[in-house]
N, C-alpha and C positions, 0 to 999 in steps of 0.2 A: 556715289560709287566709292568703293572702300577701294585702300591701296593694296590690297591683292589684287583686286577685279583690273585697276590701271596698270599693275605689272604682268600679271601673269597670266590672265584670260584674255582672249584673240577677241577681236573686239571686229567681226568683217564688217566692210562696207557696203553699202546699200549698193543695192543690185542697177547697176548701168547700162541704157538701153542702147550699146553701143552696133557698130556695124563689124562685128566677130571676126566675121568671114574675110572681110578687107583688112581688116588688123592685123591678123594673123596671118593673112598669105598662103592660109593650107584650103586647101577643096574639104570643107568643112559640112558632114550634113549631118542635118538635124534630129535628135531623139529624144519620142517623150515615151514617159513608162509611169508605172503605176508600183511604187514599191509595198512592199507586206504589208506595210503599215496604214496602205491608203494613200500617201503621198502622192503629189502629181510632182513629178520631176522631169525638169526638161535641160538638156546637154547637146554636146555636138562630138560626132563618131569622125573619127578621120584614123585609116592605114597607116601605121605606125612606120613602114618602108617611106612612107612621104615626109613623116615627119623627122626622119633620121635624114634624109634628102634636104630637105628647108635648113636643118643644123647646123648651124657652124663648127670647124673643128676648135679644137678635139675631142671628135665622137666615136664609139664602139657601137655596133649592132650585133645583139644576139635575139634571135628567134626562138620563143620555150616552146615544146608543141604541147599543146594542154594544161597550159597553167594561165590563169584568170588574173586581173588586177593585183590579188593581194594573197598571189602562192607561187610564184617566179622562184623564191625560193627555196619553197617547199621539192616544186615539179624541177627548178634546175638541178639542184642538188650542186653536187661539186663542181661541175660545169661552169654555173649562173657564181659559183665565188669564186673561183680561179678568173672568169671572165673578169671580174671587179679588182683581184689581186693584182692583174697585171695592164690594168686601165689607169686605177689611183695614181700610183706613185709620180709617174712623169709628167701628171697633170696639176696636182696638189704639192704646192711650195711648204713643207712643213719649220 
């Protein structure tokens, strides 16, 4: 292994056949799906009201209506970054 690969590439750990659901303390269920590419992928779906619930403070809940994993963003619009402008500060020691 060259020393980019030791620095810079994420190197994950082998998959652990742990008890999830007792670990984590959320009402966790389970999903498998079939992505584009063929994949069998399997995960666990849990209410994101519960997991904001289980959090320790200091937490903010915002609800996007219609925005997916990776467009909160996008779908919050100024909303979703005023929500962050005004979470950061008192949280983060700079």
């Amino acid at each position: 292994m060259s020393i980019l690969d030791e620095t810079v590439v994420f190197h994950p750990d082998s998959w652990k056949d742990w008890d999830w659901k007792s670990l984590s303390g959320l009402p966790l269920g389970e999903v498998s799906l079939t992505a584009a590419d063929g994949a069998q992928l399997f995960g666990w779906y849990v209410e994101s009201r519960q997991v904001f619930a289980a959090a320790k403070p200091p937490k903010s809940f915002s609800l996007i209506e219609g925005a997916e994993h990776n467009s909160t963003d996008q779908v919050g619009g100024a909303a979703y970054f005023q929500q962050w402008a005004e979470f950061v500060p008192p949280v983060i020691r700079w």
